[in-house]
DRENTORKOL-3810 file (N, C-alpha, C; in nm, 4 decimals):
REM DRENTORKOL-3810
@n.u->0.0845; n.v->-0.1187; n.w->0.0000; ca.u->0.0000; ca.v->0.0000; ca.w->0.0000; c.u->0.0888; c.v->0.1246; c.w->0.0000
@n.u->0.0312; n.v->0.2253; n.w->-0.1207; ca.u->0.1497; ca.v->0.3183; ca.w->-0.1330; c.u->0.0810; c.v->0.3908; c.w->0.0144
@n.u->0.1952; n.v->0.5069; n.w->0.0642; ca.u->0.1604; ca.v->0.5990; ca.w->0.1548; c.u->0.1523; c.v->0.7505; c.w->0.1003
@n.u->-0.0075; n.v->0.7796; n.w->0.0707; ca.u->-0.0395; ca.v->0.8694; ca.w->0.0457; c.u->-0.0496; c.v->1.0142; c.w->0.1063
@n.u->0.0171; n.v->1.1227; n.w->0.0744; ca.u->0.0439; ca.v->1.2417; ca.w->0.1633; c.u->-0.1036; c.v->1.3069; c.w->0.0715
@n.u->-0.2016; n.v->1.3323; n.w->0.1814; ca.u->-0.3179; ca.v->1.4354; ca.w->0.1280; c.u->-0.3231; c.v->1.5193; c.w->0.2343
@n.u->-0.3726; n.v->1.6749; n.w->0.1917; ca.u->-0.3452; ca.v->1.7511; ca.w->0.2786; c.u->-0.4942; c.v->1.8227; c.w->0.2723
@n.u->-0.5400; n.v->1.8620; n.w->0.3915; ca.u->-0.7053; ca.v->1.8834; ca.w->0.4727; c.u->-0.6840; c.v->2.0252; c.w->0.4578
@n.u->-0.7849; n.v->2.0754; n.w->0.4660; ca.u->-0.8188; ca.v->2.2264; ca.w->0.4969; c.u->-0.9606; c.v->2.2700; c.w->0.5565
@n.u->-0.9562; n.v->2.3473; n.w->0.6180; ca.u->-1.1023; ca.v->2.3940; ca.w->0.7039; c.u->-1.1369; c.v->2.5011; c.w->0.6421
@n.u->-1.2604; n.v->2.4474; n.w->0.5533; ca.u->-1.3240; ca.v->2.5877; ca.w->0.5214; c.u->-1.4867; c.v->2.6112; c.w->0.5795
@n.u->-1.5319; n.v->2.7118; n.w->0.5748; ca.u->-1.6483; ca.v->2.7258; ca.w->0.6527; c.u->-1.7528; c.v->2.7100; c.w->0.5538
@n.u->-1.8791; n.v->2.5942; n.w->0.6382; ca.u->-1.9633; ca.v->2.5920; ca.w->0.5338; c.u->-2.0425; c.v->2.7111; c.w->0.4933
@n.u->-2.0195; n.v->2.8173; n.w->0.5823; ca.u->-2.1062; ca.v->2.9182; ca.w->0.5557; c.u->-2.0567; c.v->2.9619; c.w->0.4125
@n.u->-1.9349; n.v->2.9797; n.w->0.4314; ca.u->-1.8572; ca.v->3.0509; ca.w->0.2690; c.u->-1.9117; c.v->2.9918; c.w->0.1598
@n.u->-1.8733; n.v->2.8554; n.w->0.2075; ca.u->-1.9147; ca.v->2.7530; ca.w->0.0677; c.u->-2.0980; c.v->2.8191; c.w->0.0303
@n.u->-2.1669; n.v->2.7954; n.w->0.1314; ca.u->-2.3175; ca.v->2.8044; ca.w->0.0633; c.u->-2.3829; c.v->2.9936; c.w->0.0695
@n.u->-2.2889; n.v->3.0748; n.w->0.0952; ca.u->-2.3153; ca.v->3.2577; ca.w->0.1348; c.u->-2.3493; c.v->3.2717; c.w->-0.0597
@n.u->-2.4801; n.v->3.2805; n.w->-0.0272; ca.u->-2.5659; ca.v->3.3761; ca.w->-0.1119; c.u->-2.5083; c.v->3.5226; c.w->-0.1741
@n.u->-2.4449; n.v->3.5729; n.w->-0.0993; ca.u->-2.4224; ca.v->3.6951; ca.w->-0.1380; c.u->-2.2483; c.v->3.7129; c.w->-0.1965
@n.u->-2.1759; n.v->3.5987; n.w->-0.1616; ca.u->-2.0722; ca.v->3.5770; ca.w->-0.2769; c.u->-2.0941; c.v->3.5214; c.w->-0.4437
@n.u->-2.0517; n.v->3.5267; n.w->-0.5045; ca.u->-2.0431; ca.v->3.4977; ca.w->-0.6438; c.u->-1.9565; c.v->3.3280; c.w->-0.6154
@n.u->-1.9222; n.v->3.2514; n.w->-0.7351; ca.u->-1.9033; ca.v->3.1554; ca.w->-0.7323; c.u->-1.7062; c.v->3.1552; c.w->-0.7263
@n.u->-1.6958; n.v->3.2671; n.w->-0.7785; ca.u->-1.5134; ca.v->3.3008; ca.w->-0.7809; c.u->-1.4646; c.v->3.3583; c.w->-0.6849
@n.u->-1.5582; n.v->3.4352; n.w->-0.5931; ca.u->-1.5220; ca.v->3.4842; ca.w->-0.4824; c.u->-1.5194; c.v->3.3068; c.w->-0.3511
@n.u->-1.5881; n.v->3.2465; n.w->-0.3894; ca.u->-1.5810; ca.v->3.1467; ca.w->-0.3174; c.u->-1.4089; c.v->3.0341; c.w->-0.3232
@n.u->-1.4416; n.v->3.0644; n.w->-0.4758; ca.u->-1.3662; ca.v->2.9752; ca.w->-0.4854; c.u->-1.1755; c.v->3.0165; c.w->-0.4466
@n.u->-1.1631; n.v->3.1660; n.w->-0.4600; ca.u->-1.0640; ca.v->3.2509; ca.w->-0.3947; c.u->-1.0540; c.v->3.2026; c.w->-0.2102
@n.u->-1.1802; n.v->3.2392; n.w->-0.1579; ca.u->-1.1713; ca.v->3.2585; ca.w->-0.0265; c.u->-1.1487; c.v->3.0724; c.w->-0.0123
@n.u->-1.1878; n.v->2.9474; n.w->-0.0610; ca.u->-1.1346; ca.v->2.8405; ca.w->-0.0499; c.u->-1.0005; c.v->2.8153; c.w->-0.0558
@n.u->-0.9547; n.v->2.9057; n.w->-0.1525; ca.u->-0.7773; ca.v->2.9281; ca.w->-0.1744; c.u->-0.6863; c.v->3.0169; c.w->-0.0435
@n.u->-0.7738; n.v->3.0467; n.w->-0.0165; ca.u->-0.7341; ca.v->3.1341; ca.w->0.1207; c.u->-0.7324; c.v->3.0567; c.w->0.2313
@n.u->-0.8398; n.v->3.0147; n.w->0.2643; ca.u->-0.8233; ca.v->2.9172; ca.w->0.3738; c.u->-0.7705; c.v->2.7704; c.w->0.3239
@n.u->-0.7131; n.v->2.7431; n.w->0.2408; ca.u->-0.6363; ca.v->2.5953; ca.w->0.2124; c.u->-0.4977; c.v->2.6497; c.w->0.2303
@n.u->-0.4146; n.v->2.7843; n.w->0.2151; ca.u->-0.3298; ca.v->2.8312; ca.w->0.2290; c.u->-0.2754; c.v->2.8653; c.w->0.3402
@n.u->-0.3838; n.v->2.9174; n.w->0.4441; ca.u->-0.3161; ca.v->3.0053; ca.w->0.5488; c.u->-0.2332; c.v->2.9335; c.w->0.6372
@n.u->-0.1858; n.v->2.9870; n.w->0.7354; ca.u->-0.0516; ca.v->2.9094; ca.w->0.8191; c.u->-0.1497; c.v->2.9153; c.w->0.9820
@n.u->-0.0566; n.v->2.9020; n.w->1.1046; ca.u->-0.1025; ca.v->2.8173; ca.w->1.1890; c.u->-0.1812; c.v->2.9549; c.w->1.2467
@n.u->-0.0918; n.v->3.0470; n.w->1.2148; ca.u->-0.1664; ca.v->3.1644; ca.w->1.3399; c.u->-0.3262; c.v->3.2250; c.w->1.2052
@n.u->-0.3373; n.v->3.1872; n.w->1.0931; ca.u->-0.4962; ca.v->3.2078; ca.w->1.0256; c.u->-0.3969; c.v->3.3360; c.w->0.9094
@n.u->-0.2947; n.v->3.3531; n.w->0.8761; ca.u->-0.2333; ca.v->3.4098; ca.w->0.8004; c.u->-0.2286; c.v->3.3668; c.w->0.6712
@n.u->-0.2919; n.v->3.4665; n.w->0.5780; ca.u->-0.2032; ca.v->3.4151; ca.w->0.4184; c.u->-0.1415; c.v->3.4759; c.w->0.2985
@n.u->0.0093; n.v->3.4733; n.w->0.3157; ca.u->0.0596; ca.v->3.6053; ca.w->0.2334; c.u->0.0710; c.v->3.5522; c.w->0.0814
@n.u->-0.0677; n.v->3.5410; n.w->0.0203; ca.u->-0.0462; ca.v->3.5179; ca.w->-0.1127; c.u->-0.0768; c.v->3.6452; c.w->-0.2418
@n.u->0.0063; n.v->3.6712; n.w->-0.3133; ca.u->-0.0264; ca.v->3.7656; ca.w->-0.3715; c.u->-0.1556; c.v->3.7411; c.w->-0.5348
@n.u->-0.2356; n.v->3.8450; n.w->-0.5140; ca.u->-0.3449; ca.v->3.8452; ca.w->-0.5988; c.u->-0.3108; c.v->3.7643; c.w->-0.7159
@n.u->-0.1936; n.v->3.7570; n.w->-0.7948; ca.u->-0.1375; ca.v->3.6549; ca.w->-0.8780; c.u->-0.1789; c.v->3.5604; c.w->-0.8538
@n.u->-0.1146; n.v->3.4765; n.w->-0.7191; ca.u->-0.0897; ca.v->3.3672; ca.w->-0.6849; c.u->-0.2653; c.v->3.2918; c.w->-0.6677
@n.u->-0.3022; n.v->3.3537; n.w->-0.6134; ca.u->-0.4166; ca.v->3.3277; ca.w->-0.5671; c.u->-0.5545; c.v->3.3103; c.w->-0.6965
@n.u->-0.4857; n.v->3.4092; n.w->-0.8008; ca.u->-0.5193; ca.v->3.3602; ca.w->-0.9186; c.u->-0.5183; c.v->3.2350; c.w->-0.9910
@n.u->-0.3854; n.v->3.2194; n.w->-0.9970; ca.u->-0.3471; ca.v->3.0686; ca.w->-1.0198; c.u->-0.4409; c.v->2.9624; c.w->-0.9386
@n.u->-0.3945; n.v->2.9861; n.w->-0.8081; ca.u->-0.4784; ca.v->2.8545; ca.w->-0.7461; c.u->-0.6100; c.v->2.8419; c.w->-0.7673
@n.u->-0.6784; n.v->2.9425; n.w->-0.7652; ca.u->-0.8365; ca.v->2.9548; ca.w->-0.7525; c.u->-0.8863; c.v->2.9249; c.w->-0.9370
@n.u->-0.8230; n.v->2.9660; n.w->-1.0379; ca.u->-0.8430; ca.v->2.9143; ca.w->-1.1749; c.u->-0.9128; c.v->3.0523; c.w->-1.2140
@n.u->-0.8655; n.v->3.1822; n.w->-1.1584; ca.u->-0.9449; ca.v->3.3021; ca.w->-1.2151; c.u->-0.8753; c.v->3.4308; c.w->-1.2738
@n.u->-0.9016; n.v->3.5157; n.w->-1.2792; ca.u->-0.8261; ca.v->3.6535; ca.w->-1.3354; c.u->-0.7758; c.v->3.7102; c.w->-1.1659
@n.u->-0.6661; n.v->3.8046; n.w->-1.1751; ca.u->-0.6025; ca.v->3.8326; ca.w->-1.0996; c.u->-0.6666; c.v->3.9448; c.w->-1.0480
@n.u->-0.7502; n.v->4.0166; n.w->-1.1573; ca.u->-0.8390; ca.v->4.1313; ca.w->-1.0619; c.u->-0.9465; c.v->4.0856; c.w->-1.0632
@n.u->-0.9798; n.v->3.9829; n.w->-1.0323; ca.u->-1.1207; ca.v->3.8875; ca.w->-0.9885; c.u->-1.0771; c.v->3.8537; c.w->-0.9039
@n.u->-0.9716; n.v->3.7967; n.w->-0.8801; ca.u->-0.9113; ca.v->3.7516; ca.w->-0.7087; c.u->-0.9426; c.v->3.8581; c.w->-0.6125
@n.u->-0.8638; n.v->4.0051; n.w->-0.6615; ca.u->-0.8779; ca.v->4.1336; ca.w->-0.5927; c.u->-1.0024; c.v->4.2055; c.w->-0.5395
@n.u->-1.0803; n.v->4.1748; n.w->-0.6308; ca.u->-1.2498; ca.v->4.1905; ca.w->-0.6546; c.u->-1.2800; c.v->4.1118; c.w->-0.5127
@n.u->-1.2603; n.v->3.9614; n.w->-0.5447; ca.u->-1.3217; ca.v->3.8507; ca.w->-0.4740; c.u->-1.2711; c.v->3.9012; c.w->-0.2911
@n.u->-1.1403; n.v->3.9003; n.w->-0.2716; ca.u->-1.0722; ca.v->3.9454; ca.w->-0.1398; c.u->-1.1492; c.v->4.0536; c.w->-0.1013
@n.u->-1.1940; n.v->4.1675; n.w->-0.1704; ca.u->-1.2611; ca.v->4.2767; ca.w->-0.1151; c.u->-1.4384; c.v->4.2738; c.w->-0.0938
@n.u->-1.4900; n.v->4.1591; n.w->-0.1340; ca.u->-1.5897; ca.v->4.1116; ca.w->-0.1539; c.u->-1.6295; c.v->3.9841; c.w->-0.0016
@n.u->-1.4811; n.v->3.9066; n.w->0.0012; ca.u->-1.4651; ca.v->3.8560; ca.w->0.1341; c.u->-1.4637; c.v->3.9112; c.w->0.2304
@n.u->-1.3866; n.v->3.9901; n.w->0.1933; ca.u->-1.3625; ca.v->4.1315; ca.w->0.3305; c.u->-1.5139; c.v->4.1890; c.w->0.3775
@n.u->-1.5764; n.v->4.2162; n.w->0.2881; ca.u->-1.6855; ca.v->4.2825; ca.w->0.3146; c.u->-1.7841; c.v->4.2375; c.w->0.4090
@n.u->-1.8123; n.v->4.0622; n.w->0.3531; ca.u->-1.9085; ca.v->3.9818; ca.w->0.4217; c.u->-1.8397; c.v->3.9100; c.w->0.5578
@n.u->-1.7286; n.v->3.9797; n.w->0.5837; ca.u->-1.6995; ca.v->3.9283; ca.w->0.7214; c.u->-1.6246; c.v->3.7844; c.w->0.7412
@n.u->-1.5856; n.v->3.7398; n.w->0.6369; ca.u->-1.4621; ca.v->3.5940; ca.w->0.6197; c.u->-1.3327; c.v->3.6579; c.w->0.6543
@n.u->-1.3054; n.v->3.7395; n.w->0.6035; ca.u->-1.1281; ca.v->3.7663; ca.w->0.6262; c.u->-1.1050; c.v->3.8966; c.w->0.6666
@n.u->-1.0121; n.v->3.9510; n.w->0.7441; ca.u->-0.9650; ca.v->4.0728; ca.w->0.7306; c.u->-0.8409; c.v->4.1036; c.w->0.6366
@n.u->-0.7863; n.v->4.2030; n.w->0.5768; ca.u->-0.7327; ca.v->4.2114; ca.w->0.4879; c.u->-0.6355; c.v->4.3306; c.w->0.5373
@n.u->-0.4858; n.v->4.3032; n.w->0.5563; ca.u->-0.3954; ca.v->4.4439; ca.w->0.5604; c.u->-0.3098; c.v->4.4486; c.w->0.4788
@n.u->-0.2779; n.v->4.5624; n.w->0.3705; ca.u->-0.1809; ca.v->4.5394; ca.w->0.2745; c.u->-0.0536; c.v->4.5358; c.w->0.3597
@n.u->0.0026; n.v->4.4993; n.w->0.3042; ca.u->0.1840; ca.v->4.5227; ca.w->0.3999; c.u->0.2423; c.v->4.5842; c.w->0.2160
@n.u->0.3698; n.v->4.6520; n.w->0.2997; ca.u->0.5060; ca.v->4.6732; ca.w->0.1784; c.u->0.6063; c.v->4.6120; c.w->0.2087
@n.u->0.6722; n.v->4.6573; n.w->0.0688; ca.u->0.8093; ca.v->4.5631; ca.w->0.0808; c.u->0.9096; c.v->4.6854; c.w->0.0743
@n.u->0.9876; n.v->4.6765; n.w->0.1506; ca.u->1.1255; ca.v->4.7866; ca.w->0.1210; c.u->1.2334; c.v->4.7038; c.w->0.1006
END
């Protein structure tokens, strides 16, 4: 029997079935919470998050501010120097 590495994620069923997201905003904020680290962090950039989620990069951006709104995530930009 091979030994299979699969990896879990907690997402909330509310997200999954919230009426008032679109179907790409879901599928972003699923990419968000399959990502984040132990303390609920996830530094993925709108790109990235593109990629994973299978959408446009300002549909990700859209979607994050759309999450933000309905109360799933908080959102702080950081910089880079």
């Amino acid at each position: 029997m091979k030994n299979r590495n699969r990896s879990y994620f907690k997402c909330p069923n509310k997200l999954i079935g919230d009426d008032r997201l679109s179907y790409s905003a879901r599928r972003v904020g699923c990419a968000l919470f399959a990502f984040c680290n132990a303390l609920g962090f996830c530094r993925k950039s709108y790109e990235e998050l593109a990629r994973i989620a299978g959408v446009s990069a300002s549909t990700a951006a859209s979607s994050v501010r759309k999450l933000e709104e309905c109360g799933y995530i908080s959102f702080a930009a950081t910089k880079r120097y």
